[in-house]
C-alpha positions in Angstrom: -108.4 194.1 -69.3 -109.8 191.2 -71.4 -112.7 190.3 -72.6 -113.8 187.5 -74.7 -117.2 186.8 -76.9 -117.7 183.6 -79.2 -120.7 183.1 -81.6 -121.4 178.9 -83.2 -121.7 180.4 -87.1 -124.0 177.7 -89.3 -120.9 177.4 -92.1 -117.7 175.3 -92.1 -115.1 177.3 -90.5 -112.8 177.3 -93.9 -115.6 179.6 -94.8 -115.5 181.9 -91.7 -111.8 182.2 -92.0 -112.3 183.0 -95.5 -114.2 186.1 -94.4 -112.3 186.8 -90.9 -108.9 186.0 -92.1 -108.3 186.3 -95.9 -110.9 188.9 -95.8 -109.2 191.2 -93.4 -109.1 193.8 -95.4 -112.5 193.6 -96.9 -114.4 194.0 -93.5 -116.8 196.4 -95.4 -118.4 193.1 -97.4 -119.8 191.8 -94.4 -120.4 194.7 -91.8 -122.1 197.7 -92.6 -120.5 199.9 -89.5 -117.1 199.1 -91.1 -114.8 200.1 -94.1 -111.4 199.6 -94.9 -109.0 198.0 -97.0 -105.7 195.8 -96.2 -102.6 198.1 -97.0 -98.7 197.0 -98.0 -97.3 196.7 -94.4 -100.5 195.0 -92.5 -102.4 198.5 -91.9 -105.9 198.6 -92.3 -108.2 201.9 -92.1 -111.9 201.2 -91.1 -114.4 204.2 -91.1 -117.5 204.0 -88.7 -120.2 206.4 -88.8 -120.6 205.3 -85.4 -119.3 204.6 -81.9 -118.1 201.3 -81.5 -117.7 199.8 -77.8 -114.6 202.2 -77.0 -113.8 203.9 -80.2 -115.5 207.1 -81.2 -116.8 207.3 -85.0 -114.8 208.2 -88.0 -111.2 206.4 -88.5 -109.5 204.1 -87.0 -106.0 202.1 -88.2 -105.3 198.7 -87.1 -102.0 197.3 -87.4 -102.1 193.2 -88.3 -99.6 192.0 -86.1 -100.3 188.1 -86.0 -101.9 186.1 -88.6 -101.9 182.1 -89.2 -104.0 180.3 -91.7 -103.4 177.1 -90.4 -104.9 177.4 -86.9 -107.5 180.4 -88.2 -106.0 183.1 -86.1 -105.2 186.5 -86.4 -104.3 189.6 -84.1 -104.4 193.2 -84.9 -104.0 196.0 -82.9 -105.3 199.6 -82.8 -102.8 202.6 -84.0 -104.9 205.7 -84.7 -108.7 206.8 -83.6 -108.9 205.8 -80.2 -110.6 207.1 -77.6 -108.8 209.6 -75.3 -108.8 207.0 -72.1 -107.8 204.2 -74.2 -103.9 204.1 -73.9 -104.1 200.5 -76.0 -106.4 198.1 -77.5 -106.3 195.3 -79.6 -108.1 192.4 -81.3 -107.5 188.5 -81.6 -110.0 186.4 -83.7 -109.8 182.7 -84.6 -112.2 180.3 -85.8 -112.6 176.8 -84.2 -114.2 174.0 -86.3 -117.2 172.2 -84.5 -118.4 170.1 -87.4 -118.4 170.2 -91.4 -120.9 172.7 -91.8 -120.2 174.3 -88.2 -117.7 176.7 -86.4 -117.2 178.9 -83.4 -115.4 182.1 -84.1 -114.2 183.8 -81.1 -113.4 187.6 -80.2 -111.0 188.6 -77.7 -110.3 192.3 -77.1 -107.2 193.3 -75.0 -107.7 197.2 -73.7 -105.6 199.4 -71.3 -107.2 202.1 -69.9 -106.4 205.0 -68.0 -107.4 207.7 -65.9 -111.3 207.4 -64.4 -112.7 205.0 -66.9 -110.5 201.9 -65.6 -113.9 200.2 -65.0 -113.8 196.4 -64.1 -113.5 194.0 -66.8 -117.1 192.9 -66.7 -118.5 196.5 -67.1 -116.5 197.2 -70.1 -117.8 193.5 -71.6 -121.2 194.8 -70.8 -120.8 198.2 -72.5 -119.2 196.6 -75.6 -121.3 193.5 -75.4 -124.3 195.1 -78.0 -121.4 196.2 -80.6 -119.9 193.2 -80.5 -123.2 191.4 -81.0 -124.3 193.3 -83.7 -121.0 192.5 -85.6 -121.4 188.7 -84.8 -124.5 189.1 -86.4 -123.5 190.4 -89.9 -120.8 188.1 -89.7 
């Protein structure tokens, strides 16, 4: 299942990449539900004190497994600290210049689910949508 959410950010997108992308491992300097740091070999480890959409609280590693400057994407995927009826999820972010001083970033989550919490697509978007939102928001 996919989902995809997209916020227009008031800054130049070199600036939101700057956070999203050269920032990757310094997620902690703009969220507050989030900590982690960018390891040799593209391995983050973010600690949440909270729930988060489909992950439970406390530690979860993401593996960077796409990541391009020049169009202001990257792609990471989860390895460690998912919830038991997540079998796989992942994460692709890139920014899209509107303007000089304006940008969309985007958000789209890939999950595989399994046993009885295959919900449909636009359930899951709604149960994620307020996590999502509030990390849109400290972005």
């Amino acid at each position: 299942m996919r989902f995809i959410r997209e916020i227009e950010i008031d800054a130049p997108a070199e600036k939101a990449w700057e956070v999203l992308g050269e920032g990757f491992g310094e997620i902690s300097n703009w969220t507050s539900s989030l900590s982690g740091e960018l390891d040799v070999g593209g391995i983050r480890t973010c600690e949440s004190s909270k729930s988060f959409g489909s992950f439970k609280g406390g530690a979860t590693q993401e593996r960077l497994i796409a990541y391009d400057p020049l169009s202001m994407t990257l792609e990471y995927e989860a390895i460690s600290g998912l919830s038991g009826f997540v079998r796989r999820a992942g994460n692709r972010w890139s920014v899209h210049k509107v303007d000089e001083g304006h940008c969309i970033v985007r958000f789209t989550a890939t999950l595989e689910l399994h046993g009885i919490f295959m919900l449909p697509s636009p359930v899951m978007g709604l149960l994620t949508k307020s996590p999502v939102d509030a990390l849109f928001e400290e972005l």
